[in-house]
C-alpha positions in Angstrom: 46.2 -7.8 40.1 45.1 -4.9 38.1 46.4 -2.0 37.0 44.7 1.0 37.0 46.8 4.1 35.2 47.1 8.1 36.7 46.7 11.1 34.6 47.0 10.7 31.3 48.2 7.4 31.0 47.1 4.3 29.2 47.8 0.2 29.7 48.1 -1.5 26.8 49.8 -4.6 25.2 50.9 -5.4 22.2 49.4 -7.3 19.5 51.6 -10.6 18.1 54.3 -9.9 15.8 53.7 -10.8 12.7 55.0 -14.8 12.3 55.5 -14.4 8.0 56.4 -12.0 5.6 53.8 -11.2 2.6 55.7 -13.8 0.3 55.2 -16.5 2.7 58.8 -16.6 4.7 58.4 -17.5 7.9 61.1 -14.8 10.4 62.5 -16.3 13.4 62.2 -14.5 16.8 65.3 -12.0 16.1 64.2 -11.3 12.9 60.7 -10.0 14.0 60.1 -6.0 14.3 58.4 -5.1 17.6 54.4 -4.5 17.2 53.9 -1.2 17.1 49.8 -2.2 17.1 48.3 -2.6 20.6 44.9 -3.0 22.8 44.1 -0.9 25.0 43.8 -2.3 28.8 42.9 0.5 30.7 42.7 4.2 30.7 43.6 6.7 33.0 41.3 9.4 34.2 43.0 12.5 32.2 41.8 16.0 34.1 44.4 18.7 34.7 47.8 17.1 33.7 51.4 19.1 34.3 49.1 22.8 34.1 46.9 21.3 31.4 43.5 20.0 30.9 43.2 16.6 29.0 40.4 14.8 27.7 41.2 11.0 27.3 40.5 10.0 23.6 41.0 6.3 23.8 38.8 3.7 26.4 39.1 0.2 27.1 39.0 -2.4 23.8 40.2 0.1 21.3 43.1 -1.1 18.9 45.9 1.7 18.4 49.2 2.4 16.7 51.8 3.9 19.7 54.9 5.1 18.9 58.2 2.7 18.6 60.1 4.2 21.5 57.3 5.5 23.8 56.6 4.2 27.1 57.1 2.1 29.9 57.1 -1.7 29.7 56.1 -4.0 33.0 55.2 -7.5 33.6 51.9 -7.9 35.2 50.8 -11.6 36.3 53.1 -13.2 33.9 51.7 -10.3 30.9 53.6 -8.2 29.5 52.4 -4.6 29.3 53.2 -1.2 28.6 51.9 2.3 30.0 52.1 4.9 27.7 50.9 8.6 27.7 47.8 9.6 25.8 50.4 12.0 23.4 52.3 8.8 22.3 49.1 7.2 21.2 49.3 8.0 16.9 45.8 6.5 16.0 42.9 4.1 16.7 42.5 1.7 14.7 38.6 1.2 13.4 
């Protein structure tokens, strides 16, 4: 199944949370902070959005930094994913 996002919206999913701290301690699953690093699956088709015209910034591939609370998450074939709007998208990552 694939997703394909409306509007202004983008698929992405998360990168793996990081298993050890800088010193070398290793953080169990509670302990770990959620990603806030993704990929980008897929990207919607932007146009004229609630009145506005939007240009999409990000495509397919590109590695961004989302915001912690933003977005939707859903389970796709087993993979988790999350659709986010273009706003809630703070950088790529080069």
């Amino acid at each position: 199944m694939t997703v394909k996002p409306l509007g202004d919206r983008v698929v992405i999913k998360s990168c793996e949370a990081e298993e050890t701290t800088k010193s070398g301690l290793i953080l169990t699953s509670g302990a770990k902070e959620k990603p806030q690093m993704a990929i980008v699956i897929a990207v919607g088709p932007g146009g004229n959005v609630d009145g506005k015209e939007i240009t999409m910034h990000v495509k397919a591939g590109d590695k961004v930094i989302f915001s912690k609370y933003a977005g939707t998450e859903v389970k796709v074939d087993g993979e988790e994913l999350m659709i986010v709007r273009q706003s809630d998208i703070l950088a790529i990552v080069e």
